[in-house]
C-alpha positions as CSV (number, residue, x, y, z in Angstrom):
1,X,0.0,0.0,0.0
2,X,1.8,3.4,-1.3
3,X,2.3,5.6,1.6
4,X,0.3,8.7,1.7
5,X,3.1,11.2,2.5
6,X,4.9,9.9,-0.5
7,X,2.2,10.8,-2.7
8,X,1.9,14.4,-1.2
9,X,5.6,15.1,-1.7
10,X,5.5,13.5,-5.6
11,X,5.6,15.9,-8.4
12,X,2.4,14.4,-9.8
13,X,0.3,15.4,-6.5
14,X,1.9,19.0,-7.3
15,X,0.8,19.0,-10.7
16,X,-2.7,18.4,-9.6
17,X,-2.6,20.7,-7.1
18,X,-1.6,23.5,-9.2
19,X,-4.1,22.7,-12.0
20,X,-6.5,22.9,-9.2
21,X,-5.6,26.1,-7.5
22,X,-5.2,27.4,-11.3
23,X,-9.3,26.4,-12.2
24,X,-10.2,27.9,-8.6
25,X,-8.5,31.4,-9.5
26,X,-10.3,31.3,-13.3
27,X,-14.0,30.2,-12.0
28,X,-13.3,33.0,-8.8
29,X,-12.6,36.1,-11.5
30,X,-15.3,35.0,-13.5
31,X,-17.8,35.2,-10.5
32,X,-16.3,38.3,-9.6
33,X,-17.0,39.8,-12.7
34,X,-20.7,38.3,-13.1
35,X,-21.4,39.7,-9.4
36,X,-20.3,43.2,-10.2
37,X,-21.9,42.8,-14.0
38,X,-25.1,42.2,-11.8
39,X,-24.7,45.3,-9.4
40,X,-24.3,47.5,-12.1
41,X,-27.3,45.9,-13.8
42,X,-29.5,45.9,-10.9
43,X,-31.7,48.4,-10.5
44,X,-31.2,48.6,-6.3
45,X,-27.9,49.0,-6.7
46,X,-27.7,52.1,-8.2
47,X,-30.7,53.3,-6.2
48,X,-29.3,52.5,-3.0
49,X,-25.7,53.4,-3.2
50,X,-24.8,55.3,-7.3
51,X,-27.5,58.0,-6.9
52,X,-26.7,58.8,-3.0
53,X,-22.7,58.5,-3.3
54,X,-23.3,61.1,-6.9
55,X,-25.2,63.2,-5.4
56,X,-22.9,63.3,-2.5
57,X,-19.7,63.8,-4.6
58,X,-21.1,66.2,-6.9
59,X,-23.2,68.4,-5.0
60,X,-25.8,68.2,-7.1
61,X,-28.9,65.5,-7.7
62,X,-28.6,62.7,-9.7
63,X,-29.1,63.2,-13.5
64,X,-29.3,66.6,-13.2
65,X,-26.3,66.5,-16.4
66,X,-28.7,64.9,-18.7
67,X,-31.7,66.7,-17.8
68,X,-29.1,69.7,-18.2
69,X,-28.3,68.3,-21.8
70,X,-32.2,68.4,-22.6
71,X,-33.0,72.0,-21.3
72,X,-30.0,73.0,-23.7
73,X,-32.0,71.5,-26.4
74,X,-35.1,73.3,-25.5
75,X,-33.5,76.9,-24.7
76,X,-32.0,76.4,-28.5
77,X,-35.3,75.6,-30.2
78,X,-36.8,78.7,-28.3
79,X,-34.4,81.0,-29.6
80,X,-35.0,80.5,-33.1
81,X,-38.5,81.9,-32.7
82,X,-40.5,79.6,-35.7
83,X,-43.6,78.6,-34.4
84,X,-43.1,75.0,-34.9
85,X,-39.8,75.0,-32.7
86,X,-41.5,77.2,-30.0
87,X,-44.4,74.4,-30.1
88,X,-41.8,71.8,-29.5
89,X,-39.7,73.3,-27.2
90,X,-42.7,74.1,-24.8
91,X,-43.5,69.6,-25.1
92,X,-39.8,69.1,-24.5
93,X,-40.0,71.1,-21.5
94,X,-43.0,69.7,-20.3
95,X,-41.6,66.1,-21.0
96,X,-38.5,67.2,-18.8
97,X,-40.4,68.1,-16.0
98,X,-42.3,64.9,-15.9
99,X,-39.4,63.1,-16.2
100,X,-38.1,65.2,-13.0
101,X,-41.1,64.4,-11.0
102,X,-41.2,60.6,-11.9
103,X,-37.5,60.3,-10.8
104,X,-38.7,61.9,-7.9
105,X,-40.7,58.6,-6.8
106,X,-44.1,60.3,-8.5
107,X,-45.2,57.0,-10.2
108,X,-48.4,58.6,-11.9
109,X,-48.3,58.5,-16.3
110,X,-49.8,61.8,-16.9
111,X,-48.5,65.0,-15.6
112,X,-52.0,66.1,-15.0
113,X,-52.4,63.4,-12.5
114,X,-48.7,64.3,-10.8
115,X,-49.0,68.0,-10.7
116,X,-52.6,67.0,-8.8
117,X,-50.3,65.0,-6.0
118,X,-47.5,67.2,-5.5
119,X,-47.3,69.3,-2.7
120,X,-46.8,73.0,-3.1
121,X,-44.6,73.1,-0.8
122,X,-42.2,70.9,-2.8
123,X,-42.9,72.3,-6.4
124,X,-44.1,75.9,-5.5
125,X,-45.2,77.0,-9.0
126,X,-47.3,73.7,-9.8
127,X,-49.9,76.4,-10.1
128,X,-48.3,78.1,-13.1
129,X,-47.0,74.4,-14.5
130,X,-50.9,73.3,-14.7
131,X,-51.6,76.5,-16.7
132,X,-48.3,76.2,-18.7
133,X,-49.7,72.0,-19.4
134,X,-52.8,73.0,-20.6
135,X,-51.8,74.9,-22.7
136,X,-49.2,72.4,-23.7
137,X,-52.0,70.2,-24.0
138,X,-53.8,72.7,-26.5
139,X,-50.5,72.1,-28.8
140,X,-51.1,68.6,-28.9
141,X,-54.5,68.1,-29.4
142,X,-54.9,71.3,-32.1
143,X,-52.1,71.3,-34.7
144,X,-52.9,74.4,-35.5
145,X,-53.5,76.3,-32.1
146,X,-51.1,79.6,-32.7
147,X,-48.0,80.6,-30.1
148,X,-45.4,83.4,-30.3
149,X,-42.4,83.0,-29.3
150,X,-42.9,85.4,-26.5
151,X,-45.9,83.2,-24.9
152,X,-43.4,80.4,-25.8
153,X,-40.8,82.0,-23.9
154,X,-42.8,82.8,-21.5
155,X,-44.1,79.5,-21.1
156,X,-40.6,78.3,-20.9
157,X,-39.6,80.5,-17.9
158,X,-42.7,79.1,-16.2
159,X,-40.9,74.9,-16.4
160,X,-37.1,76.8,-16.1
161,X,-38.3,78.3,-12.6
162,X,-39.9,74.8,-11.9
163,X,-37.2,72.6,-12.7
164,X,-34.8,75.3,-10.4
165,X,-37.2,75.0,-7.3
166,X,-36.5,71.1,-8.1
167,X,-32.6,72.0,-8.1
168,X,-32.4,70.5,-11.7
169,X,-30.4,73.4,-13.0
């Protein structure tokens, strides 16, 4: 019967140990990579810990650089002063704002319903944003329902001071 001590000091029990340690380190890393693939993937991941340790580093709230991006778009389209741009800068805005809010943990689809929820106390001009939606709502529904680019702008200083009480920009 070989002896077992033998067998632990051969060259072939090192082999096999090495091959095994070797498959341990490969099937580890590739765990380690699927975990952190799935924490990045995961929604409540980046809800718990991304958003808060952003906001933290940055001063500022979470997506506030692409909603930034967006209200760039929007101040350009209002600028030109055609019609048709001032009509769709005033839905872009509108769509920015609901965005906001829903990020804000308003679940509701319509901005109607949202804007009937929110506390003034937390959106002080939802007043104003009704007005400013309805008439967004006017642009939707009647193609051919007139704006000038100074109700436009107007209009688009009402979501602007909205989207700054929500510290968006």
């Amino acid at each position: 019967m070989p002896n077992i001590n033998s067998f632990l000091s051969s060259p072939l029990f090192n082999e096999i140990f090495l091959a095994i340690k070797f498959s341990c380190m490969v099937i580890s890393f590739v765990l380690a990579v699927a975990i952190m693939i799935l924490l990045y993937k995961a929604s409540w991941f980046k809800d718990k810990y991304v958003e808060d340790y952003t906001e933290f580093l940055t001063y500022r709230p979470f997506g506030v650089k692409k909603g930034f991006k967006k209200w760039v778009r929007v101040a350009k389209m209002i600028e030109t002063g055609q019609e048709q741009e001032c009509k769709l800068a005033i839905i872009e805005a509108d769509d920015l704002l609901k965005e906001v809010l829903q990020k804000m943990g308003y679940k509701q689809d319509l901005l109607e319903e949202i804007l009937e929820k929110i506390d003034p106390k937390v959106l002080p001009s939802v007043e104003k944003i009704t007005e400013a939606h309805k008439i967004r709502n006017y642009i939707i529904r009647n193609p051919d329902y007139t704006v000038t680019p100074v109700q436009a702008r107007n209009i688009i200083r009402i979501y602007q001071k909205a989207l700054t009480e929500l510290e968006m920009l």
